[in-house]
Every structure is written in structure tokens, then in C-alpha cells.
N, C-alpha and C positions, 0 to 999 in steps of 0.2 A: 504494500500500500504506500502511496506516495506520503512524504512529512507533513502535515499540517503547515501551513505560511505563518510564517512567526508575525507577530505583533509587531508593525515597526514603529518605534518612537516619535515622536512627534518632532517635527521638523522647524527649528529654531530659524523664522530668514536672518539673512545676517544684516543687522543696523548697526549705526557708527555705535561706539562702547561709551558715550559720554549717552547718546539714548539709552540702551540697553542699563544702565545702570542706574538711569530713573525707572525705568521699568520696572524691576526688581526692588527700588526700596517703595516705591507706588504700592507695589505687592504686599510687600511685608506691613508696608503701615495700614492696609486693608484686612490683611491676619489681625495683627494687632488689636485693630478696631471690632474685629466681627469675633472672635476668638482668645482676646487676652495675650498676652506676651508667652505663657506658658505654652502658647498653639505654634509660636513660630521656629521655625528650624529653616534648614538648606531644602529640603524634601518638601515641605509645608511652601517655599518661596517659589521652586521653580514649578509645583503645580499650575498654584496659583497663577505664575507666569505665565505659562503654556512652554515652558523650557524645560531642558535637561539637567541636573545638577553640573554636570560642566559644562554648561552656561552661565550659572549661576558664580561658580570659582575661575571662570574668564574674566570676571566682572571685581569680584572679592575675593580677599585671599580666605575669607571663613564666616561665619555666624557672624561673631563678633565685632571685624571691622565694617560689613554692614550692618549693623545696628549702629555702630557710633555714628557713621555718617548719615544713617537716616537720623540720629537726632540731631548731628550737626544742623541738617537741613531743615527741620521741624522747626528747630527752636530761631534760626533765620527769618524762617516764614513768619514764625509766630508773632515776633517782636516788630517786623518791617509792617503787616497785617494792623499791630495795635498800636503802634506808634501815628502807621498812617489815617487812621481813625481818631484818635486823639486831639482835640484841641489846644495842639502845641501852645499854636500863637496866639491865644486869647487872653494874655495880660490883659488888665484891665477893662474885661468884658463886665457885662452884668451875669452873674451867679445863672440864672436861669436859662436866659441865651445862649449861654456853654454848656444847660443839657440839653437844650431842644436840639442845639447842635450836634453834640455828640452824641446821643442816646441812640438816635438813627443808624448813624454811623456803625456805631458797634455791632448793633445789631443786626447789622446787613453782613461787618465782617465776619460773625459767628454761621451764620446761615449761607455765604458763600465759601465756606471751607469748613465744616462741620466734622469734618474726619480731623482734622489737625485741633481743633478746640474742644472736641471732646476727650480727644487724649490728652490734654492739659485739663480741664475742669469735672471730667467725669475719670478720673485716676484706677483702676481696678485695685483693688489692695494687694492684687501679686507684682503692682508695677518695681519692675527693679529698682534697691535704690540709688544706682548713676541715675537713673531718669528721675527718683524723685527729688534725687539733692538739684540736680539740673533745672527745674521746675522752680521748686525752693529759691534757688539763685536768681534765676529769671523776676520771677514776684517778687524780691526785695529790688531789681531794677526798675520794673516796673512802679512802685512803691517809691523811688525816690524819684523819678520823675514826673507822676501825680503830686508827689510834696511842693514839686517848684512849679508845677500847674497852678495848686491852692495857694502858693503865695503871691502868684503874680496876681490872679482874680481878687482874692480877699485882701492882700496886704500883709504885711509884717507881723499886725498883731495877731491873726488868727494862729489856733495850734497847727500849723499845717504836718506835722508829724502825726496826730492820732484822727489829725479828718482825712488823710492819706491812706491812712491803716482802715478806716473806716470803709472810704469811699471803694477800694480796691476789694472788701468782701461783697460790697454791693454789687460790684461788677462782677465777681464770680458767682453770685449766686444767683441772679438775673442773667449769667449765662447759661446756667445748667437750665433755668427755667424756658430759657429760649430752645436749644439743645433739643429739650423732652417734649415739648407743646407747642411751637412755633406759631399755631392758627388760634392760641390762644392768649401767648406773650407777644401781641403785636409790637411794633416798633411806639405806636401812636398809644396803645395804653400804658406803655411804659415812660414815655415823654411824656405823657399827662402826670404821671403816677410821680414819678422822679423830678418832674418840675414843680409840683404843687408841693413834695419833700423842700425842695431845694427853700421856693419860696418862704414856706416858714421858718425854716432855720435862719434866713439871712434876709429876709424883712426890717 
């Protein structure tokens, strides 16, 4: 009897290795997101991929320096994403005006890249801790350039050290809400909601 026709492998086309290497961490930060960190491996990436494991060590010498580089690259994204939403230059705006402004803003960032910001605000508790010290890190930069935000809006006398700390939970936690609800955390009930905040406090 003739051999049964083996299975043949799926056929990787060949794209420049600066694509291919987005490719493959695109993948893994999709494991990540749908699966947890405990789902990702070499095998778990190039499924995913639609590649071979040596496609996958064409690209990376192993697990591990893919991983570092996709967080290099997450937390790039992430900061360039929140920075650009930010109300850098609103010194001496009116308190309100800088959320009607910003609140939107955010919110649209969160909802146009939902996979990088729930890996930051929705954290799994197996997340490793390089990523959560990374995280960590990140939030206290973020955290001091909201402080020079609040001192430019309100001035010198204000505590901008614990309305910093303040303001930065309220943004995480009005991000998860956006995250999990989106058609419920609209952009506009949340500027209503956070302006009408802002208003009493600084009336």
C-alpha cells in the first residue's frame, strides 16, 4: 500500500525580519491578552503566527528576548498614547476646560488600543514581576508629570503631589470602566461626571 502524504507545515512567505518581528510580538501580546502570560511560549507564538518555531528563533534568539522587546515596545506605545492625550500645555487653563479636554481624549486612547491598556490597567495576578515593576515605574512617571500639569492649572499653592496621586487613580479606574463597558462609560458621561467633580472642588 502506498504511505499516506504527510502533513506538510504551513508555509511561512518570507517578509522583511523588521515585519516578521512585529508579527510575532502582535502575536504574543494577543496570547497574552486572551490567555495570560502563563499561555505564552515559542509553540503558543508561532501558532498563533501561522509560522514555524524556526521562524519564530529567525526573529528571537528565545522566549525571553521576545518578551523584553514586546514590553520595550508596549510601554513606548503606552506613554507616547498618554502623553499625546494629555493636556501638556494647559498652564493656566480653567480646571474644567482641561477635562472637557482631556477626558475625551483619553478615552478615545483607551478604546483605540484596548489590547495595550488593558495589559496595563487590567494586570492578571500571574503578570511577571519585570512587567509589574515596569508598570510601577511607568505610573510614578506618569504621576510626576500630572504633578507639573496641576501646578501649572492651579498654581503653586495647590498640593499638586496628592491631587496627582489622586487624579492618576481616577484615570485608572475610569479606564478599566471604559475597558469592560465602553457603550456604557461614554466619553460625554464621563466629561459631564468629571467636570461637574472638577467644578466643585475648585469653584
Amino acid at each position: 500500500m502506498p504511505e499516506p502524504a504527510r502533513k506538510r507545515r504551513p508555509y511561512a512567505p518570507r517578509v522583511p525580519m523588521a515585519e516578521r518581528r512585529e508579527q510575532l510580538l502582535d502575536a504574543a501580546l494577543t496570547i497574552i491578552d486572551r490567555d495570560g502570560y502563563d499561555g505564552v511560549s515559542i509553540d503558543a507564538i508561532a501558532r498563533e503566527a501561522g509560522v514555524t518555531r524556526p521562524v519564530v528563533y529567525s526573529a528571537f534568539d528565545g522566549l525571553g528576548p521576545l518578551l523584553t522587546t514586546l514590553l520595550d515596545r508596549q510601554q513606548e506605545r503606552a506613554l507616547a498614547q498618554l502623553f499625546a492625550a494629555l493636556p501638556l500645555d494647559a498652564a493656566g487653563d480653567d480646571p474644567v476646560a482641561v477635562v472637557e479636554r482631556a477626558t475625551p481624549a483619553l478615552h478615545a486612547m483607551v478604546l483605540a488600543d484596548p489590547v495595550t491598556w488593558r495589559a496595563i490597567l487590567v494586570s492578571p495576578v500571574t503578570v511577571p514581576d519585570v512587567v509589574r515593576d515596569r508598570i510601577e515605574g511607568d505610573r510614578e512617571r506618569v504621576r510626576a508629570v500630572i504633578e507639573q500639569l496641576v501646578v501649572g492649572v492651579l498654581g503653586e499653592s495647590a498640593d499638586a503631589e496628592v491631587l496627582a496621586h489622586g487624579i492618576l487613580a481616577l484615570l485608572d479606574h475610569f479606564g478599566r470602566l471604559v475597558l469592560a463597558d465602553p457603550g456604557r462609560f461614554t466619553a460625554e458621561r464621563l466629561t459631564g461626571v468629571i467636570g461637574s467633580m472638577t467644578k466643585a472642588w475648585f469653584a
